[in-house]
N, C-alpha and C positions, 0 to 999 in steps of 0.2 A: 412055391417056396421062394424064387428067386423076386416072383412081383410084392412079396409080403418081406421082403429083405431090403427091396428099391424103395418100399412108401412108406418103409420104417427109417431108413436113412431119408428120404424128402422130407421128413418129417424133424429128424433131427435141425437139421440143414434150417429148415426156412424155421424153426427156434431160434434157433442160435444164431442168424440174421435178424429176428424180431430181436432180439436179449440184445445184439450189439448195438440196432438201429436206436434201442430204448437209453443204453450207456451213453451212448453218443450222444442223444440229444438232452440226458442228464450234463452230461459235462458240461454242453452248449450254455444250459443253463445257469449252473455255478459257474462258469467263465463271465456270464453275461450279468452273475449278480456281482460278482468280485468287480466287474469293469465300470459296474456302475456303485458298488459305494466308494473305489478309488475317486470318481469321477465328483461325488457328492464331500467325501473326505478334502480333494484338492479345492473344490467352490469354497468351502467351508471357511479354508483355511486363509484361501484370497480376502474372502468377507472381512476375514476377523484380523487378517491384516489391516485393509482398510481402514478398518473400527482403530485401530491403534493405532497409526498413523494419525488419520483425522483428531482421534482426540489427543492425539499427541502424550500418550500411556507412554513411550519409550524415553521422553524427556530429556533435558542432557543435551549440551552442543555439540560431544564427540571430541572434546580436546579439555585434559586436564592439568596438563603442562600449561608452561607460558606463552601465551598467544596475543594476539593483535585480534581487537574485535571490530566487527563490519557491521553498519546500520545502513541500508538501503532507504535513500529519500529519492524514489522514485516514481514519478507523476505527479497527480494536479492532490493538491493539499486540499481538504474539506472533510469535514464531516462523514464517518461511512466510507469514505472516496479510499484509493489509493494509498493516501500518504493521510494521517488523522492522527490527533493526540494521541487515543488511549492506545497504540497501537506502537508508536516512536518510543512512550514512555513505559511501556513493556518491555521494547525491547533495550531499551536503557537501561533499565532496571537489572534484567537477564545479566547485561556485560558486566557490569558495575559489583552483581553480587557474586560472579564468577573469580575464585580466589586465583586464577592461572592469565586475569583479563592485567595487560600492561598498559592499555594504549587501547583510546578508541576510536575510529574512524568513521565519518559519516560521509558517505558518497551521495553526491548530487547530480539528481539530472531531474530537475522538478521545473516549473515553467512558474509558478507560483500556486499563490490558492485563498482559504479563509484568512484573513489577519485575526480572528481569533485561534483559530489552531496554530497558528505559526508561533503566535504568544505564547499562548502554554506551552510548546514544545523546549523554547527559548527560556521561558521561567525555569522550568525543569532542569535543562541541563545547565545551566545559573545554578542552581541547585545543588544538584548533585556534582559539582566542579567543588563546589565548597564543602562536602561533606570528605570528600575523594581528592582531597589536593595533590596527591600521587601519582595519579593515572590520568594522563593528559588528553583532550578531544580534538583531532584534529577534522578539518572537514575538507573535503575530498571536490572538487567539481570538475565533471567528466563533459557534457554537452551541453548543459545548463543550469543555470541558478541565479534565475530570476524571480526578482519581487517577494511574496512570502517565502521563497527559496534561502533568500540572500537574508531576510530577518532571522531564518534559523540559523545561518552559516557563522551570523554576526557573532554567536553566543562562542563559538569554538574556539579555542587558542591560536588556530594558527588556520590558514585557507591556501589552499593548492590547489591552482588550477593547469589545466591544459594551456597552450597558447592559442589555442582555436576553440579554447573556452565560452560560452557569452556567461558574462557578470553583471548584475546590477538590475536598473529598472525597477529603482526604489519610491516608489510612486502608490496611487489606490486609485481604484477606479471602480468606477457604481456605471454600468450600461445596461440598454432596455430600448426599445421601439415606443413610436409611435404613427397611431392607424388613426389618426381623426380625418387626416385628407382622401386619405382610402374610403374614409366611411364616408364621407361627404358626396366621392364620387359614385359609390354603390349605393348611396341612399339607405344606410346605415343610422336608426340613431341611438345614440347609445342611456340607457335610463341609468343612473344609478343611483341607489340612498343609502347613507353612510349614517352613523351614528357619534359625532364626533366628527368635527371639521376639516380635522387634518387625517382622515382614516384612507381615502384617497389617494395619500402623498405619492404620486407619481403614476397615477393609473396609464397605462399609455392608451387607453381608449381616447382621454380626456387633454385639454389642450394645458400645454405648461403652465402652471400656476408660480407664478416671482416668489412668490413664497415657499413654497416647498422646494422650488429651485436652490432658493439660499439656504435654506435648512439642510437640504442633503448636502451641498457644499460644506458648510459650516462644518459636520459631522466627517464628510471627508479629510478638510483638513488639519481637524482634530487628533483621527489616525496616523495622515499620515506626520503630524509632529511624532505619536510614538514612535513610530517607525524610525524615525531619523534619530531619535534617544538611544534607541536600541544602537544603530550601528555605531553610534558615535561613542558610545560606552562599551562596546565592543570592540573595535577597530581602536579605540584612544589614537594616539597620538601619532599615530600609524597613516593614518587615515589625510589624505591630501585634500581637504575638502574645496570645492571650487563652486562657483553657481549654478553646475551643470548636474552636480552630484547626486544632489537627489530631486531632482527634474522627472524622471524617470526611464530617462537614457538607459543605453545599456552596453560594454564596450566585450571586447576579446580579452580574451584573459590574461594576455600580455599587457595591453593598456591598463587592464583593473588593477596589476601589480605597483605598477609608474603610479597610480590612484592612490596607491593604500587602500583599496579594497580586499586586496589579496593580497600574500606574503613571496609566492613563491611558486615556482613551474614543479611538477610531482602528481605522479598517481598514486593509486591506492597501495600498492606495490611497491612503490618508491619510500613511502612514508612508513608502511611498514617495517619494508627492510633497514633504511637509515636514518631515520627519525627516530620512531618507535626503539629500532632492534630486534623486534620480532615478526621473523617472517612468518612465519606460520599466521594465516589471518582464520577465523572462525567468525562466520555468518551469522548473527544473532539478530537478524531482521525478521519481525513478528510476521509468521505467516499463520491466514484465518484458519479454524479448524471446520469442520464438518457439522458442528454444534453451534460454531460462529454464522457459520452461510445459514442455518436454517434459521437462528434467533432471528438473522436481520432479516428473512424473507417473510418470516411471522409478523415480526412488528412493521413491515411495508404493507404487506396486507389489511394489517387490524387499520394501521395511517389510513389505507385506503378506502375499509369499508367504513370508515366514522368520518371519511371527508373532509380529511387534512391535508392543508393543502401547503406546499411548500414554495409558495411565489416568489418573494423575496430573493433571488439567488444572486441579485446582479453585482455586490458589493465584495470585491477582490483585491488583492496585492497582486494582480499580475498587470 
């Protein structure tokens, strides 16, 4: 009786140890589902962050009071590049149609770049000064603004520099190599067939041709007369011009003042607060979206696979 009383209770005993060990590793399991849809729930949400972020769904500069707006011209101007039309004129546009924008400021630290981008950048806000005669642009230079820097700066009301500023370097320049002594010494020779005589112009495989030579000259300083309209109808009467001026020197920004290059010693901060009036500065400098980076890595591609070739680079404002 007593051994049918002990393997009745053993019997209870390792149930109810099976039934617990089964609870247990039920729970284990709902713990481990919960912990993994939090886990999929929290990715989801980083994702779809991202996604709106990048395509810029949240929109809005975050200031709709009166503010001071900021355009970053910073780096080498070109096409794609850093600093590029459609991108300055975006965010121009942004400030301009901001009903809270007082005062806009363009900060520089650009070294130069395209003289076609620097142009339309300059037409534009030529433009848009005239549509906007209210809201005044001032331009801002922190470490530099040189050459297609200073064509854009040309267009602004008023120019602020640092005193350890550099300014100017109002010039153009077309640079490239040449390998024909190299190839002579390698025993290199070079074939080419062009269709059209001047298709050549400047091969550097090929030995300087006086003629293309004065062609590209020609063409150079054809620009750089725009270039000199520009600042001089910008700068007016401001402007100290000497023979040095548009040489393509470049001085401090305390000298560029003495120049009439520039108006005045001020940061971005400065001009806000006692120019402007409005401290509050809101950053309206176009950043690429997610949709931007992949557009242009598509069309570099397709450029690539159909053998487009981008040689031509060497003709600059810097």
């Amino acid at each position: 009786m007593a051994e049918q009383d002990y393997n009745s209770s053993n019997n209870q005993w390792q149930q109810q140890t099976i039934e617990k060990l089964a609870l247990s590793g039920l729970k284990e399991q709902q713990t481990a589902r919960r912990w993994s849809t939090f886990f999929k729930l929290l990715t989801f949400a980083y994702l779809f962050l991202i996604l709106v972020l990048g395509l810029g769904w949240l929109g809005g500069k975050g200031a709709a009071g009166p503010h001071t707006a900021l355009i970053e011209i910073n780096g080498v101007i070109e096409p794609g590049g850093e600093v590029n039309a459609d991108a300055v004129i975006t965010s121009l546009n942004d400030a301009y149609e901001s009903a809270g924008t007082k005062g806009i400021i363009l900060r520089f630290n650009t070294p130069g770049g395209s003289p076609v981008q620097s142009g339309i950048i300059n037409d534009e806000i030529m433009r848009q000064k005239k549509l906007h005669p209210k809201i005044p642009v001032y331009g801002v230079v922190e470490d530099i603004c040189a050459s297609g820097g200073y064509y854009i700066a040309a267009a602004t009301d008023k120019i602020y520099v640092d005193k350890g500023s550099i300014v100017g370097s109002i010039g153009v320049l077309m640079d490239g190599y040449g390998f024909t002594e190299v190839m002579k010494k390698v025993g290199v020779e070079r074939r080419l067939l062009t269709a059209g005589e001047n298709k050549a112009m400047l091969d550097p495989f090929s030995p300087v041709n006086p003629k293309h030579q004065a062609l590209a000259q020609t063409m150079l300083n054809e620009i750089h007369e725009q270039f000199k309209t520009v600042v001089r109808n910008g700068r007016g009467n401001r402007l100290k011009e000497t023979p040095e001026t548009f040489s393509g020197l470049f001085w401090s920004g305390e000298q560029s003042i003495k120049l009439g290059l520039a108006d005045a010693l001020g940061s971005a901060d400065y001009v806000a607060r006692e120019v402007i009036k409005q401290e509050e500065i809101v950053d309206y400098t176009y950043q690429e979206t997610i949709t931007d980076r992949f557009a242009k890595r598509l069309g570099a591609s397709i450029a690539k696979a159909i053998g487009i070739d981008a040689a031509v680079k060497g003709l600059s404002l810097r």
